[in-house]
KEPA-778821 format. One record per residue (C-alpha): residue in three letters; x, y, z. Coordinates in nm, 2 decimals. Layout:
// KEPA-778821
ATOM  rest    east   north      up
ATOM   ALA       X       Y       Z
...
END
This chain:
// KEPA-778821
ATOM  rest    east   north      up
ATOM   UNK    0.00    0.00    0.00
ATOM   UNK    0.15    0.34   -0.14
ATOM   UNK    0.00    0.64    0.02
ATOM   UNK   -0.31    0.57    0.01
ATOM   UNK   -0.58    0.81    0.12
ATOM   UNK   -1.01    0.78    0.10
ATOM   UNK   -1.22    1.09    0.10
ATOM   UNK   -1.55    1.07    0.12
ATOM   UNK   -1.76    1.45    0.12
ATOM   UNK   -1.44    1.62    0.23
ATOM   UNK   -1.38    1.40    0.50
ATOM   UNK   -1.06    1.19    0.53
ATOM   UNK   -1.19    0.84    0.61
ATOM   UNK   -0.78    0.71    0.53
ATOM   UNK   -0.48    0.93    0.51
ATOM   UNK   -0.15    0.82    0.34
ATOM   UNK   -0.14    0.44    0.47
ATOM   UNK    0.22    0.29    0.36
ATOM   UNK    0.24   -0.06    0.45
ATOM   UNK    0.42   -0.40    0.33
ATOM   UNK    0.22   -0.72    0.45
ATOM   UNK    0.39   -1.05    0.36
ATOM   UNK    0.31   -1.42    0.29
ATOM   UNK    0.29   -1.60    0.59
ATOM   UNK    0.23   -1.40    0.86
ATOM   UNK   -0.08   -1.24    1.03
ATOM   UNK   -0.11   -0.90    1.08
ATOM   UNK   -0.33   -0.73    1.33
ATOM   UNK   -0.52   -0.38    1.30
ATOM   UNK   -0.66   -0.22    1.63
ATOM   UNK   -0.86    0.09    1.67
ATOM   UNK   -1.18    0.24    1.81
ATOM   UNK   -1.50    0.22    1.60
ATOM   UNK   -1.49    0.47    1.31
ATOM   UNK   -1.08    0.43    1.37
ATOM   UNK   -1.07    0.32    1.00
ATOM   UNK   -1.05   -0.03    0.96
ATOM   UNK   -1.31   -0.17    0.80
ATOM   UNK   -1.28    0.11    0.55
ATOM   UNK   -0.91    0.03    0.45
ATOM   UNK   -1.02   -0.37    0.44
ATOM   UNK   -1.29   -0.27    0.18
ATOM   UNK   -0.99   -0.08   -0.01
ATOM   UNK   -0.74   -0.34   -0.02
ATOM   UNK   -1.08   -0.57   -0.10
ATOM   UNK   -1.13   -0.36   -0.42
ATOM   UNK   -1.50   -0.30   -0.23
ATOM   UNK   -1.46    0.08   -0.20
ATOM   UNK   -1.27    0.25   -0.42
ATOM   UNK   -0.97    0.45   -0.25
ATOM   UNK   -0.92    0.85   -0.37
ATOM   UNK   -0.54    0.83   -0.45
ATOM   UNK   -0.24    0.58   -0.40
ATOM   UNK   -0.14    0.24   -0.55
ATOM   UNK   -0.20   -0.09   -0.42
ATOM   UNK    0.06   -0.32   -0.52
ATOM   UNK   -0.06   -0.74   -0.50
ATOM   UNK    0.30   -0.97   -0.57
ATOM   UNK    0.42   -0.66   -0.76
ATOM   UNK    0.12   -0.60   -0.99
ATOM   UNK   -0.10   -0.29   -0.96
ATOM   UNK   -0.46   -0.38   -0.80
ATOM   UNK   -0.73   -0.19   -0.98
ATOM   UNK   -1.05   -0.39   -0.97
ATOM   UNK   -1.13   -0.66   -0.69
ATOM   UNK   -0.83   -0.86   -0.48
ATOM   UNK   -0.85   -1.20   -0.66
ATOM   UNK   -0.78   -1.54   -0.45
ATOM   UNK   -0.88   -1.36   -0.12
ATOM   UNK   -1.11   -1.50    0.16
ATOM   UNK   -1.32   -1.19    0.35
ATOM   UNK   -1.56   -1.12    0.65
ATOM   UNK   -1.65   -0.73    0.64
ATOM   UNK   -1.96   -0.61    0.85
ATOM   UNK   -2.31   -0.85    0.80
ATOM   UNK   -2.20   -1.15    0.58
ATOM   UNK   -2.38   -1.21    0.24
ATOM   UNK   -2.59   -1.57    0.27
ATOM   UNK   -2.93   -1.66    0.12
ATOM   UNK   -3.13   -1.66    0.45
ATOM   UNK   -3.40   -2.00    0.31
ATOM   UNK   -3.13   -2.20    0.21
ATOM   UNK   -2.87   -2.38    0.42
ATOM   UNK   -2.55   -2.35    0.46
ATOM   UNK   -2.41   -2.67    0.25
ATOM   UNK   -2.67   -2.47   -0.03
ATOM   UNK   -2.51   -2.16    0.06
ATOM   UNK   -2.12   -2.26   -0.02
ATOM   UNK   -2.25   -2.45   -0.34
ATOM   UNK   -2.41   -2.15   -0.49
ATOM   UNK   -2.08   -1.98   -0.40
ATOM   UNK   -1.83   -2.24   -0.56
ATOM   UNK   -2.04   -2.26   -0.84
ATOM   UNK   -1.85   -1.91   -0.97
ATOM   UNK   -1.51   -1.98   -0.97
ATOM   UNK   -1.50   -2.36   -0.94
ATOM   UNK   -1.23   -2.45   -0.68
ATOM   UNK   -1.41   -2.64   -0.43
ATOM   UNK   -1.62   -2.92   -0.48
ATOM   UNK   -1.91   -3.10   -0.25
ATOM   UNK   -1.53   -3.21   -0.02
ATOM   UNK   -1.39   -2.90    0.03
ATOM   UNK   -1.74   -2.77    0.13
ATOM   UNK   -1.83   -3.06    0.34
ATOM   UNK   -1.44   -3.03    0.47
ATOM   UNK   -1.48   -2.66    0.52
ATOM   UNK   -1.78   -2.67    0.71
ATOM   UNK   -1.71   -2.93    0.93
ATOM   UNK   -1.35   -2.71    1.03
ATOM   UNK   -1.62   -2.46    1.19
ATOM   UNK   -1.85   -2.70    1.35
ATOM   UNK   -2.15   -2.73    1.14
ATOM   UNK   -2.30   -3.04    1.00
ATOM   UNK   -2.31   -3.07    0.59
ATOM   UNK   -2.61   -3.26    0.62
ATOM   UNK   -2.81   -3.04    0.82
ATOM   UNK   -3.07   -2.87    0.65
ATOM   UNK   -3.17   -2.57    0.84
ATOM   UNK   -3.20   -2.23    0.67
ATOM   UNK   -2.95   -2.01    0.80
ATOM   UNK   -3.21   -1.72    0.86
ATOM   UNK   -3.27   -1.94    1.16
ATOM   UNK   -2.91   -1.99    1.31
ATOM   UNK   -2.81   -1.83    1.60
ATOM   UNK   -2.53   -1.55    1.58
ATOM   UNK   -2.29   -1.78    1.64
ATOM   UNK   -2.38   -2.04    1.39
ATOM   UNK   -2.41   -1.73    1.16
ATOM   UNK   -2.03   -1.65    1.25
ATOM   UNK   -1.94   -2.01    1.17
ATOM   UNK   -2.10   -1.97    0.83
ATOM   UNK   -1.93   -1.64    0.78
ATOM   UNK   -1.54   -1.83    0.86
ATOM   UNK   -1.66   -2.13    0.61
ATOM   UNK   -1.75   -1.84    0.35
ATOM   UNK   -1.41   -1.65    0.35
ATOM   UNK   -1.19   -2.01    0.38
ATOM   UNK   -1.37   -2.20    0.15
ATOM   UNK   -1.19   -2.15   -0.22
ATOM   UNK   -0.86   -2.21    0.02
ATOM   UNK   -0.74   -1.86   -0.09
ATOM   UNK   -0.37   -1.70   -0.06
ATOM   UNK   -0.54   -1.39    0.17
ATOM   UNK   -0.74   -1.37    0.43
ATOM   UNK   -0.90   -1.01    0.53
ATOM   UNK   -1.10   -1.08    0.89
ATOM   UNK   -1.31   -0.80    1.05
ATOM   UNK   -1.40   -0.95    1.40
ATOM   UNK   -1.37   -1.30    1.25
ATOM   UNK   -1.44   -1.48    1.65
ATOM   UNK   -1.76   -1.21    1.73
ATOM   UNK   -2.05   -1.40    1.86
ATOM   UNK   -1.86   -1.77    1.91
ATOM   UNK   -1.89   -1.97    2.20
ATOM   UNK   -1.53   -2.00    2.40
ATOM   UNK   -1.46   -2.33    2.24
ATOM   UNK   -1.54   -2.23    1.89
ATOM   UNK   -1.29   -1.92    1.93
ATOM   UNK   -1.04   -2.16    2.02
ATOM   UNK   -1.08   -2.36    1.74
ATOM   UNK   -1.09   -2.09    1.48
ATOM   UNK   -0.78   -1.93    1.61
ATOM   UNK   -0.60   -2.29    1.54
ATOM   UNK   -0.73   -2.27    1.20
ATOM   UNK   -0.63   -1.91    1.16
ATOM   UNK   -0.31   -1.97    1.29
ATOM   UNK   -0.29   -2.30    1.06
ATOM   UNK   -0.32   -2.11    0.73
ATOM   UNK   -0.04   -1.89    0.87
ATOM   UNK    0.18   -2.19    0.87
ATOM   UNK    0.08   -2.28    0.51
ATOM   UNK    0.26   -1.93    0.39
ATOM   UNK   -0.10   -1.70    0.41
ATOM   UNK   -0.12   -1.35    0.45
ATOM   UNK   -0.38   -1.29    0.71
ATOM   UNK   -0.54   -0.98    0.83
ATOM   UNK   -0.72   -0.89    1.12
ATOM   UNK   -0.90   -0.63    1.30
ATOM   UNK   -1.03   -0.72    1.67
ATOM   UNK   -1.17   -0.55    1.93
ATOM   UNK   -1.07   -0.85    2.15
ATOM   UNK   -0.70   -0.81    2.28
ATOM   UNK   -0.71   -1.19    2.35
ATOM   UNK   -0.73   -1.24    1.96
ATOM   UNK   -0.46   -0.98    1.85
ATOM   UNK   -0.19   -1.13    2.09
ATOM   UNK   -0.26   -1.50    2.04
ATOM   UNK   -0.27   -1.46    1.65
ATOM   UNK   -0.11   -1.18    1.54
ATOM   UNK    0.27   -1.14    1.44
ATOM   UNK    0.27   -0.75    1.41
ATOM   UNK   -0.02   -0.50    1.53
ATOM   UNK   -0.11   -0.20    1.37
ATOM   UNK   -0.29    0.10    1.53
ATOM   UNK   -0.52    0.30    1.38
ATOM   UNK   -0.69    0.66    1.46
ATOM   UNK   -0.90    0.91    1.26
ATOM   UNK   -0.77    0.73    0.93
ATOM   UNK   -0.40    0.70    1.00
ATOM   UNK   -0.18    0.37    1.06
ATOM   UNK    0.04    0.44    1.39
ATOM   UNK    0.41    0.28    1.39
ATOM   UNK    0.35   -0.09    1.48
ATOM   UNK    0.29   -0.10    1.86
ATOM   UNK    0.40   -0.49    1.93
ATOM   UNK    0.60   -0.73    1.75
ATOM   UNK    0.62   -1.16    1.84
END
């Protein structure tokens, strides 16, 4: 990321971001609400479109949408009368990179049950969540962009998620997070990033 900035009515939502994220590691971005980071996940995401600056993916200019990138930004997208094995297949149907396995697989990393047939209108928020992980792993992509990726799970479910986080570290991901939980920044994260009023503050804690 090369100075990038986001103005939206005058208002600087992101002001001259420089960072260099590598393969393999998991970086974490704190803040208050309206600190900035959901709106510079969107930007990297290709989701909003930023006002100036270059964003650079294995050397190439990003214009459009990140490609091979797994993402959980605000209220997930599902289709609320279907379930969730209906969900992922309408969702691998696009590109084509997991089949029936890998959804069955996927699901089952998060605790749900391929077989059951409930809509997902009628999970609970945590079930929901759970959807939400097997969404953005599913197509086993080289980036993952998580906005409060363990909200609304159960204390065994966080723990769970954060070995499967931590697991796609180890297969040379680039993983991104914003938490407000400290618990999930300093168990996961490599490097921590700070952010107020649009600005990234020097990296407060390193592992």
């Amino acid at each position: 990321m090369n100075n990038i900035n986001k103005t939206i009515k005058g208002v600087s939502l992101l002001t001259d971001i420089n960072l260099a994220l590598e393969s393999g590691h998991i970086y974490g971005f704190v803040g208050d609400n309206g600190s900035g980071k959901t709106v510079l996940f969107k930007v990297l995401l290709g989701l909003m479109h930023k006002t100036s600056g270059t964003i650079l993916v294995d050397g190439r200019e990003q214009k459009d949408l990140m490609q091979d990138v797994g993402f959980i930004i605000e209220r997930p997208e599902y289709i609320p009368y279907y379930s969730a094995k209906k969900n992922l297949e309408i969702i691998a149907a696009y590109r084509k990179v997991a089949d029936d396995q890998r959804i069955r697989t996927v699901l089952e990393m998060f605790g749900l049950d391929p077989s059951d047939k409930k809509a997902v209108g009628k999970y609970s928020l945590g079930m929901k969540q759970k959807l939400a992980l097997s969404m953005a792993f599913l197509e086993d992509p080289k980036v993952l962009i998580l906005d409060e990726p363990l909200s609304a799970l159960d204390a065994d479910s966080v723990q769970e998620a954060r070995k499967r986080i931590l697991e796609e570290k180890k297969r040379g991901k680039l993983v991104l997070i914003a938490s407000h939980y400290p618990e999930d920044i300093q168990s996961l994260c490599d490097e921590v990033y700070w952010m107020k009023n649009g600005h990234v503050l020097p990296s407060k804690e390193n592992k």
